[in-house]
C-alpha positions in Angstrom: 11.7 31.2 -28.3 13.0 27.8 -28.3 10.4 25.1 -28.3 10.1 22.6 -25.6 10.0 19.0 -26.4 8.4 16.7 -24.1 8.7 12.9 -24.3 7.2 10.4 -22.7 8.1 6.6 -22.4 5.9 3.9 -21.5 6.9 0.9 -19.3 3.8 -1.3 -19.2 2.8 -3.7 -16.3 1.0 -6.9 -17.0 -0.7 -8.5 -13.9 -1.7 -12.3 -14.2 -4.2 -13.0 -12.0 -3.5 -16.9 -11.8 0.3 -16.2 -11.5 0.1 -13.8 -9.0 -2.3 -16.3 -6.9 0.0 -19.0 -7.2 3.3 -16.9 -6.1 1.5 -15.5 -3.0 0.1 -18.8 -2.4 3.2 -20.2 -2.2 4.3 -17.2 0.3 1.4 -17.9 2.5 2.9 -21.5 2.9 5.9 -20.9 3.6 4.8 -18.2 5.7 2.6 -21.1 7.6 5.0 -24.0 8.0 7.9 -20.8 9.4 5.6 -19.9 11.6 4.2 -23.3 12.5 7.9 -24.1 13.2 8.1 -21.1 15.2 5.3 -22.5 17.7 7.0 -25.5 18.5 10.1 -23.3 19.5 7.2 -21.5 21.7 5.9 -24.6 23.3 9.5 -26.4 23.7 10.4 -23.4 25.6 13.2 -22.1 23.2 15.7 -25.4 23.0 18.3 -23.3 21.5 19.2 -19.2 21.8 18.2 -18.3 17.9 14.7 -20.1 18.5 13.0 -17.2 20.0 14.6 -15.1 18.0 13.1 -17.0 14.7 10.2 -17.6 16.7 9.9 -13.6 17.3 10.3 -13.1 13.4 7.8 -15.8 12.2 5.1 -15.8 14.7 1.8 -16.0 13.6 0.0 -14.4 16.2 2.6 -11.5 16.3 2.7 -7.9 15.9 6.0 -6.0 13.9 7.1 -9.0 12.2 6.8 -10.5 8.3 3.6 -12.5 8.7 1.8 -9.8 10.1 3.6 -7.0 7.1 2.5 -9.7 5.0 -1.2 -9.3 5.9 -1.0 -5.8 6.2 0.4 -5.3 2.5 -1.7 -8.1 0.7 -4.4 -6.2 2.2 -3.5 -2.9 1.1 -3.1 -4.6 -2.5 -6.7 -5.6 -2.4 -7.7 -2.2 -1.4 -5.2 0.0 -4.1 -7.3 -2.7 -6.6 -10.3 -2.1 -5.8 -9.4 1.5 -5.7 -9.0 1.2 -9.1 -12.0 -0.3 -9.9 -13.8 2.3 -8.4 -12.1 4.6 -10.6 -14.0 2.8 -13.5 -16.9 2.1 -11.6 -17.4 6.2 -11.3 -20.5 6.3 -13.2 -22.0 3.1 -12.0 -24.9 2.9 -9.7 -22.6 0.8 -7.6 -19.9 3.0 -6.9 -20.2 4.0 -3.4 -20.1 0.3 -2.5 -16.9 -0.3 -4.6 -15.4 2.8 -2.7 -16.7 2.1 1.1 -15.4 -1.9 0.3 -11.8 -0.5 -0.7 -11.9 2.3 2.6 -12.8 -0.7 4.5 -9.8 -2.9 3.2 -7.3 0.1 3.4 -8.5 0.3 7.6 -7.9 -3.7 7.6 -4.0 -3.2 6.4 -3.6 -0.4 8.7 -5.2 -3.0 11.5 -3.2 -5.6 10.6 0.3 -3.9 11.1 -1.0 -2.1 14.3 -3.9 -4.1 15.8 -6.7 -1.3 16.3 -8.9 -4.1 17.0 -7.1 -5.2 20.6 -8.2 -1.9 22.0 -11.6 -3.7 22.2 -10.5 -6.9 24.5 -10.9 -5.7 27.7 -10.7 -8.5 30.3 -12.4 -7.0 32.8 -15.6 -6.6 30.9 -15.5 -10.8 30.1 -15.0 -11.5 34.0 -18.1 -9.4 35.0 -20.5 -10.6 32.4 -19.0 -14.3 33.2 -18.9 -14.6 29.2 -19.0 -17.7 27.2 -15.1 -19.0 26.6 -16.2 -18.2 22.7 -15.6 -14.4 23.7 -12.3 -14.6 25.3 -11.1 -12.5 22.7 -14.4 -9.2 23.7 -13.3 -7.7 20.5 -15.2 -10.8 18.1 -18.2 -9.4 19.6 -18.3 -5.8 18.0 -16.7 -7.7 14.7 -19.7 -10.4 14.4 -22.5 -7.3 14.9 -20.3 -5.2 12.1 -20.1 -8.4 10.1 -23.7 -9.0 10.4 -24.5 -5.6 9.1 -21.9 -5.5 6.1 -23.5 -8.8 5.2 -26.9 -7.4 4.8 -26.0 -4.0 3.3 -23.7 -5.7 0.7 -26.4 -8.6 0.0 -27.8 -6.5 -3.4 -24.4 -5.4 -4.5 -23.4 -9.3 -4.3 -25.8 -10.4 -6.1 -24.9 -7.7 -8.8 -21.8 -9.4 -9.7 -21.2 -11.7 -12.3 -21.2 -15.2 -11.2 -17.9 -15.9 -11.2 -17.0 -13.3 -9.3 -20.4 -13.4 -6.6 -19.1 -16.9 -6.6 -15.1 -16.1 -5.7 -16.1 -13.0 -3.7 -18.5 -15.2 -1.3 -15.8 -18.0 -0.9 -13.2 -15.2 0.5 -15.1 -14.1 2.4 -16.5 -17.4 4.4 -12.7 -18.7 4.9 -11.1 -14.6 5.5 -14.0 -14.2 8.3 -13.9 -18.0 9.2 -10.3 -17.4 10.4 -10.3 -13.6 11.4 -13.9 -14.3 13.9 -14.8 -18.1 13.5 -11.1 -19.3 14.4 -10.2 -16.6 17.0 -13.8 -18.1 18.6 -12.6 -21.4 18.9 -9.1 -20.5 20.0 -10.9 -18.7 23.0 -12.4 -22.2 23.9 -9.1 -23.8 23.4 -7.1 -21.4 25.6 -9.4 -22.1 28.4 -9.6 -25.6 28.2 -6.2 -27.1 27.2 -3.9 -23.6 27.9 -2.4 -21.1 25.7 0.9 -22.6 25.5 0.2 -26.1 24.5 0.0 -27.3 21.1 -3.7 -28.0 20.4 -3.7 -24.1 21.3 -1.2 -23.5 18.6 -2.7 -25.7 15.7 -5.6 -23.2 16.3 -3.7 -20.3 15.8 -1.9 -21.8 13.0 -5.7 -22.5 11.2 -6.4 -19.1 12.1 -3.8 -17.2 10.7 -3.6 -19.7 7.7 -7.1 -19.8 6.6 -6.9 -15.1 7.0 -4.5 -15.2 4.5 -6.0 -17.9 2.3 -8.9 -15.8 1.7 -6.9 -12.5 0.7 -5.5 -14.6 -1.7 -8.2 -15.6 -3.1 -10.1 -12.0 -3.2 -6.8 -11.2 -5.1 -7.2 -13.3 -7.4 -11.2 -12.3 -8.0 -10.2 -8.5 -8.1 -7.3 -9.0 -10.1 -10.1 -11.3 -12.7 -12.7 -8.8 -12.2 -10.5 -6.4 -13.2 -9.6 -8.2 -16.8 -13.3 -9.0 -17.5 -13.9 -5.3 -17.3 -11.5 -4.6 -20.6 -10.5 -1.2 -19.3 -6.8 -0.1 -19.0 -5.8 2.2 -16.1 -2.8 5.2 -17.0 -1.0 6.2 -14.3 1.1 9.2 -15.1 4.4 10.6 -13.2 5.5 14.2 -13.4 9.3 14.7 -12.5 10.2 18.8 -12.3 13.6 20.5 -11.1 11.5 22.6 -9.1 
C-alpha cells in the first residue's frame, strides 16, 4: 500500500498590541470627523443631493452602515480574544468569568449591527410614568440595573488582574459605559431641551458614539497585552478534504 504523506505549512500571525491600537485609533477618527460631517449635512437640511446619501453612510447614530459594522466587528474582536483566553484560562478558578465576559461581548456585536436594545424604548411607558428627560431613551434603565449588577459580580475577578491590566480594564469600561448609558442620558436631556435636530443635539451624539468606540479600543489593546503577558501561543489548525 502506498503511504500517505501529509504536510503541513505554517503561516504565522503576529498581533501588536500598540500597532493595532494606533491603526484602529486612527479608524475611529476618521470614522468621527465622517460622521461629524455627516451631521451638519443632517442639520443643514441636505445642501446638496449626495449629502444625505454620505450622511446615510457615515451616520453615527445609524443602523446598516460602516460606523455601526465598525462597532459591531471591533466588538466581536474583543470577544473572539477573550475567547481565546478562555481557552487558556480552562483550568483557572476564573474561567467562567473569562467565558460569560466573552458571551457577553459576542451579544454586544450582534447588538450593535441590529439594535436588540431599541426593543426596550417604548414611549408610551416614559409618558405615563412622566419620566425624568434622562430616560428618554427607557432602554438606559434595564442597562444601568444590568450594569450595576456586572459591576458587583465582576468586582473580585477585577481585582484578580494584574495591575496593568485592572488598571486598562477599568478605564474601558468608565468611557465604553460613559458613552453607551452616561452619553445616551444626557442626549435625552438635550433632545428635550434644545431639539433633536439642532447641533448641540449632535455634538452629543458625536461624544457618544466617539467616546463607545474609544473604549473598545482601548479593551483591545488590554486583551491583546493581556494576552502577550500570558506567554502562551494559540494553534489553530485547518483541515481541507475532497470529500
Amino acid at each position: 500500500m502506498q503511504q500517505l504523506l501529509t504536510h503541513s505549512m505554517e503561516f504565522p500571525i503576529h498581533f501588536s498590541a500598540k500597532t493595532i491600537a494606533r491603526r484602529l485609533s486612527v479608524t475611529l477618527i476618521c470614522l468621527t470627523l465622517a460622521g461629524a460631517l455627516g451631521g451638519y449635512f443632517w442639520i443643514s437640511r441636505f445642501p446638496f443631493p449626495a449629502s444625505k446619501w454620505f450622511y446615510e453612510l457615515f451616520n453615527l447614530d445609524g443602523e446598516f452602515n460602516i460606523p455601526a459594522w465598525y462597532s459591531s466587528f471591533s466588538l466581536l474582536f474583543c470577544s473572539g480574544l477573550l475567547k481565546a483566553i478562555t481557552a487558556i484560562k480552562t483550568k483557572d478558578r476564573h474561567f467562567a468569568y473569562w467565558k460569560t465576559l466573552y458571551l457577553i461581548f459576542f451579544y454586544l456585536s450582534l447588538d450593535e449591527a441590529f439594535s436588540f436594545h431599541e426593543i426596550l424604548i417604548i414611549p408610551s411607558v416614559r409618558e405615563s410614568l412622566h419620566l425624568n428627560p434622562v430616560f428618554f431613551e427607557t432602554w438606559v434603565i434595564p442597562g444601568i440595573v444590568l450594569m450595576g449588577v456586572f459591576a458587583f459580580k465582576y468586582l473580585k475577578f477585577l481585582l484578580h488582574l494584574p495591575h496593568k491590566t485592572r488598571y486598562l480594564f477599568l478605564i474601558a469600561a468608565v468611557v465604553y459605559v460613559g458613552g453607551a448609558l452616561g452619553m445616551e442620558m444626557v442626549g435625552g436631556v438635550l433632545r428635550i431641551d434644545f431639539g433633536q435636530r439642532t447641533l448641540i443635539s449632535l455634538i452629543g451624539i458625536i461624544g457618544e458614539e466617539f467616546l463607545e468606540m474609544a473604549g473598545i479600543v482601548i479593551f483591545i489593546y488590554a486583551l491583546l497585552a493581556y494576552l502577550s503577558s500570558l506567554k502562551e501561543s494559540i494553534q489553530l489548525k485547518i483541515y481541507i478534504s475532497e470529500k
